[in-house]
Structures are given as C-alpha cells and as structure tokens.
TORKOL-4160 file (C-alpha; in steps of 0.2 Angstrom, whole numbers, padded with zeros to 4 digits, m for minus):
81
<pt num="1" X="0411" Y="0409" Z="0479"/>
<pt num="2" X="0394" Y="0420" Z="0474"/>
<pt num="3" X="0386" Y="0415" Z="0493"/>
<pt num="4" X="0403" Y="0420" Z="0504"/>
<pt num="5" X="0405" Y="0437" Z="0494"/>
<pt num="6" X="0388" Y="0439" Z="0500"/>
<pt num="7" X="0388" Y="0432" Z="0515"/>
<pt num="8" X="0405" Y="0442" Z="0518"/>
<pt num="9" X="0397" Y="0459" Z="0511"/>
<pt num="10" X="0381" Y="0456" Z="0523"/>
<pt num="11" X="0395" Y="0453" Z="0538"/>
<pt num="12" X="0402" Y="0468" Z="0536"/>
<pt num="13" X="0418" Y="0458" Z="0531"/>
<pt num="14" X="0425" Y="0469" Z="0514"/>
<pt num="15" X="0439" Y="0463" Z="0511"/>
<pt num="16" X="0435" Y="0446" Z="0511"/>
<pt num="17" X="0422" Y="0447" Z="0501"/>
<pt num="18" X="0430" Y="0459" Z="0487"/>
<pt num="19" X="0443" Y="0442" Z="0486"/>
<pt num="20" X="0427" Y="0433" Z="0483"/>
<pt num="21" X="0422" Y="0445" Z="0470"/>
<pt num="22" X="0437" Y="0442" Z="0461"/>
<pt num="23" X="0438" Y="0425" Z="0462"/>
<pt num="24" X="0420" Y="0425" Z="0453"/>
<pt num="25" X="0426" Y="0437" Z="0442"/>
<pt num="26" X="0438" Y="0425" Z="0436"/>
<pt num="27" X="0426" Y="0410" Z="0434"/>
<pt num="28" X="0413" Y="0419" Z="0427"/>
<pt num="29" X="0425" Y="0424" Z="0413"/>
<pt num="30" X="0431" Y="0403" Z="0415"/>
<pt num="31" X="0412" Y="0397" Z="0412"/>
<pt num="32" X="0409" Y="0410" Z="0399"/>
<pt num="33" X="0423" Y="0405" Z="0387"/>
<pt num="34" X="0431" Y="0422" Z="0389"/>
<pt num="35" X="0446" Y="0415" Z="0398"/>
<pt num="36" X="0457" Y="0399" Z="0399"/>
<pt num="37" X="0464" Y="0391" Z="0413"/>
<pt num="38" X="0481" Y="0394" Z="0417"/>
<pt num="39" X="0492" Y="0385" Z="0429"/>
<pt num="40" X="0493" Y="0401" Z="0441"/>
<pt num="41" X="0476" Y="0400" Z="0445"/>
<pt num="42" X="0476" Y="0386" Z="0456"/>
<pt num="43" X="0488" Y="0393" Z="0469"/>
<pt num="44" X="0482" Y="0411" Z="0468"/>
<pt num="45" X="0466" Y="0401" Z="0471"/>
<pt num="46" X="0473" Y="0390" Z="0485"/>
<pt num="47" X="0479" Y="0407" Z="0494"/>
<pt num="48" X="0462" Y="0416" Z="0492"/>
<pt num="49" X="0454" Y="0403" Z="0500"/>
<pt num="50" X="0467" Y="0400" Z="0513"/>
<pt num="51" X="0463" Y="0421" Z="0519"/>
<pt num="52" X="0443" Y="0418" Z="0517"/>
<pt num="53" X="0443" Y="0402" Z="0528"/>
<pt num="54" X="0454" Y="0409" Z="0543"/>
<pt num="55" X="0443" Y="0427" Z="0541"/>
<pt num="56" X="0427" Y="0418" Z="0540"/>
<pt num="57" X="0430" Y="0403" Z="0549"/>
<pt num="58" X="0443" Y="0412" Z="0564"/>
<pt num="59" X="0457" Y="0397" Z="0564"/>
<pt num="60" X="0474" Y="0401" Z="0567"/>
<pt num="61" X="0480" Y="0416" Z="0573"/>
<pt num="62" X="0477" Y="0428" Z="0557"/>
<pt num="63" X="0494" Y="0435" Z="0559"/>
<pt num="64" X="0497" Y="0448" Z="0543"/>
<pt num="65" X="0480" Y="0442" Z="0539"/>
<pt num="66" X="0476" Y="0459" Z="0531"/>
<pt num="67" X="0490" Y="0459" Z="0521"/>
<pt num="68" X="0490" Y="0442" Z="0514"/>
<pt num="69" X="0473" Y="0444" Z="0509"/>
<pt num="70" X="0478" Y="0465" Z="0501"/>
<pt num="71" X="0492" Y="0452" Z="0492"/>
<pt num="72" X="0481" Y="0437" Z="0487"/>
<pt num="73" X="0469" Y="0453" Z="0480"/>
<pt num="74" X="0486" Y="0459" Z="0471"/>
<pt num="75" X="0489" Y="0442" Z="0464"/>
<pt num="76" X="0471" Y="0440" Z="0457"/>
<pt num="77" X="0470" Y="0457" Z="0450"/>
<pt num="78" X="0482" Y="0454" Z="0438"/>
<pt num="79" X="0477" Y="0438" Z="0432"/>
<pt num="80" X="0458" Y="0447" Z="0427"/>
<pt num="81" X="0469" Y="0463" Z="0417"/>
C-alpha cells in the first residue's frame, strides 16, 4: 500500500494514491495497536483496491471510476474518525 501511494503520487495519479494513503493510515494504526479490526474493513478494503487496480492497472472500462474511488475515500474516512 506505502509503494502504490508512492508510485501513484510520482504518477501524477492523486486520487489514487490519497486512497492508498488512507488505507495505510488504517494499518499503521492496525500494526501499532491503536486500532482493532472490524469486519467493515475487509470490504471497504476490497473496494479500495478494486478503484487502485483498474486506475493503475486500466482494465475495465473505469465507468464512474472517479466517483467510486471519492466514495471508497468516503467509506475509509470514516472508519479512521
């Protein structure tokens, strides 16, 4: 997750790496005991991935792809507050 928010800040590619961001954010807290695992985290994981693959890797046809990944960011933001 630290490499493709890097990867996607380099590229030029913001959005996609602020989810990255986020989903760092989250594990960071995960590894450092400051959070626990919830069962929302695995789909709103499943969905962030799902937007960083088709931006970075181009499949499909990235239909609403900017506002899946503004409600995959949505979804992720309030499980960090």
């Amino acid at each position: 997750v630290h490499q493709l928010k890097g990867a996607c800040g380099v590229l030029g590619m913001r959005r996609t790496s602020s989810l990255n961001a986020q989903m760092q954010k989250i594990l960071d807290r995960l590894f450092e005991g400051e959070g626990q695992w919830s069962s929302d985290l695995l789909p709103a994981f499943q969905a962030a991935f799902d937007v960083v693959l088709e931006a970075v890797g181009g499949r499909g046809t990235g239909a609403n792809l900017l506002e899946r990944a503004a409600a995959v960011e949505q979804q992720l933001a309030a499980l960090l507050s």
